[in-house]
DOBA-653690 format. One record per residue (C-alpha): residue number from 1; residue in one letter; x, y, z. Coordinates in steps of 0.5 Angstrom, whole numbers. Layout:
% residues N
n:res:X:Y:Z
NUM:A:X:Y:Z
...
***
This chain:
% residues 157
n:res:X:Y:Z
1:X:-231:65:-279
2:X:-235:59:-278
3:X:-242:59:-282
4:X:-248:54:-281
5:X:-252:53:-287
6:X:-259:51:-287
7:X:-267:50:-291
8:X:-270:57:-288
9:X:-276:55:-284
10:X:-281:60:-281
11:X:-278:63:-276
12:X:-273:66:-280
13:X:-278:70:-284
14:X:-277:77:-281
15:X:-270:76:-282
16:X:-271:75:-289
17:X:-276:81:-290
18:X:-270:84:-286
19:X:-265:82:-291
20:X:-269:82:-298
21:X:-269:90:-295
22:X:-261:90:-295
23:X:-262:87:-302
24:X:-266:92:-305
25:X:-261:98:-302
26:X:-256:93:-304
27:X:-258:94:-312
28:X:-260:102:-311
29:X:-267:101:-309
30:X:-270:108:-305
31:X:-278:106:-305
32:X:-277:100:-300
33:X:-284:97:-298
34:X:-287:97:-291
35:X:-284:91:-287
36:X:-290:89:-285
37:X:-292:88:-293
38:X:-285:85:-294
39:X:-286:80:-289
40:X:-293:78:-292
41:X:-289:76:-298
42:X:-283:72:-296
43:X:-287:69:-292
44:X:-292:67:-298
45:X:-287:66:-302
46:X:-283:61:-297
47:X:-289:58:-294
48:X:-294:58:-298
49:X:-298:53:-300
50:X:-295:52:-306
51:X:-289:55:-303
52:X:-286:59:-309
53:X:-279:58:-308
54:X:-274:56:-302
55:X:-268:59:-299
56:X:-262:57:-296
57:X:-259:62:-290
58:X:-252:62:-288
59:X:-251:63:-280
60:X:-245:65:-277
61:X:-242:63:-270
62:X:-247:68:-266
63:X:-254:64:-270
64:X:-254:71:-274
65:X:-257:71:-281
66:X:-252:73:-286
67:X:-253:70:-293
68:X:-259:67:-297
69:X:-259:63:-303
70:X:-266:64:-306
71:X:-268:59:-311
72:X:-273:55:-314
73:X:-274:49:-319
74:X:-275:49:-326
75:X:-277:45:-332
76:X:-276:43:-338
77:X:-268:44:-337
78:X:-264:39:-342
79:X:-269:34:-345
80:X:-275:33:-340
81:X:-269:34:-334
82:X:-271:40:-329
83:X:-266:45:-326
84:X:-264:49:-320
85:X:-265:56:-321
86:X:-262:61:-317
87:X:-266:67:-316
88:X:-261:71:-310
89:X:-255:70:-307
90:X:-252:75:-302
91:X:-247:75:-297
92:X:-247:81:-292
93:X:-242:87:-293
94:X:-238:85:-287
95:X:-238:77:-288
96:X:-236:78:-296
97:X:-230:74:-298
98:X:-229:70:-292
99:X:-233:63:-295
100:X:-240:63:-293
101:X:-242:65:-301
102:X:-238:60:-304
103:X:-241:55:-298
104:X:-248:57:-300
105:X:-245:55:-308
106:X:-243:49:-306
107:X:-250:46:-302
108:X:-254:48:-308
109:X:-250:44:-312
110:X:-250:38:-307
111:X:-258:40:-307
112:X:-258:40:-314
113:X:-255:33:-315
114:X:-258:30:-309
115:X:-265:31:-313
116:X:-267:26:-318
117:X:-267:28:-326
118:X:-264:35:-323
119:X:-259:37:-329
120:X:-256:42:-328
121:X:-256:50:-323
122:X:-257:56:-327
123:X:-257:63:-325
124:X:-255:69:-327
125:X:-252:77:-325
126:X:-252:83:-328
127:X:-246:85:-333
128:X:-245:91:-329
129:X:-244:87:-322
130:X:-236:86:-322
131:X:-236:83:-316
132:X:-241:78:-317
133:X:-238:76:-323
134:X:-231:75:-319
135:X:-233:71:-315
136:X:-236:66:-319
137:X:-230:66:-323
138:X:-226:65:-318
139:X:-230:58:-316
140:X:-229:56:-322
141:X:-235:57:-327
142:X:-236:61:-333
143:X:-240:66:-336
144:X:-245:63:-341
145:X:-246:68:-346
146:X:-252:65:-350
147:X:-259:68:-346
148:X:-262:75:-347
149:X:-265:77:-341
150:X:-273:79:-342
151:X:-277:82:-337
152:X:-285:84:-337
153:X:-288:88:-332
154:X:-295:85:-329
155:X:-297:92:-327
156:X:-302:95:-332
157:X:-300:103:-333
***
């Protein structure tokens, strides 16, 4: 399979709407927001001034999208350093394993270090994603077993 990677522009937002609803399926969420709403948010969230993230899409031979690299920048990493952080990567089901991940691995880190005072690239996966943490392994890097995960709602209850 030949793979195109590319910076997401707007006309790719319903297909990332579309695809962020295979995401959350992916990771077993059964209340899906409206499509409209969905849209609003990646558009938002993409395109937005300022944008709150980028994206990059990996593209098979037809122009169809069936990976995404959502990531943002982050600072202070090491010193007053900044750093690549990536928020999702997902391959869909019927391209895994076939190189569009490790694709989309690889531009961000050309990204990362094409950038000025870009240290490092960080992410993480769920401990309970045997795939995900094979896959990393298998392109070389290793678990970092030094964070805590917090999360806090901002809805009020």
């Amino acid at each position: 399979m030949t793979v195109t990677i590319r910076h997401a522009d707007r006309r790719d937002t319903m297909a990332v709407a579309v695809l962020i609803e295979e995401i959350e399926r992916f990771y077993g969420s059964t209340e899906i927001q409206p499509i409209e709403e969905r849209y609003y948010q990646v558009e938002e969230a993409l395109f937005g001034s300022p944008p709150l993230a980028s994206a990059l899409l990996a593209e098979d031979e037809t122009g169809a999208l069936v990976g995404l690299a959502a990531y943002s920048f982050l600072w202070p990493a090491a010193g007053s350093s900044h750093s690549l952080f990536l928020k999702e990567l997902y391959v869909r089901d019927a391209v895994r394993r076939q190189g569009a991940g490790a694709r989309l691995m690889a531009e961000l880190r050309a990204l990362a270090a094409s950038r000025p005072g870009c240290s490092r690239v960080e992410w993480m996966t769920d401990r309970d994603n045997p795939g995900a943490r094979a896959f990393y392994k298998s392109l070389g890097f290793a678990e970092f077993d030094g964070k805590i995960v917090y999360r806090m709602d901002t809805a009020t209850r």
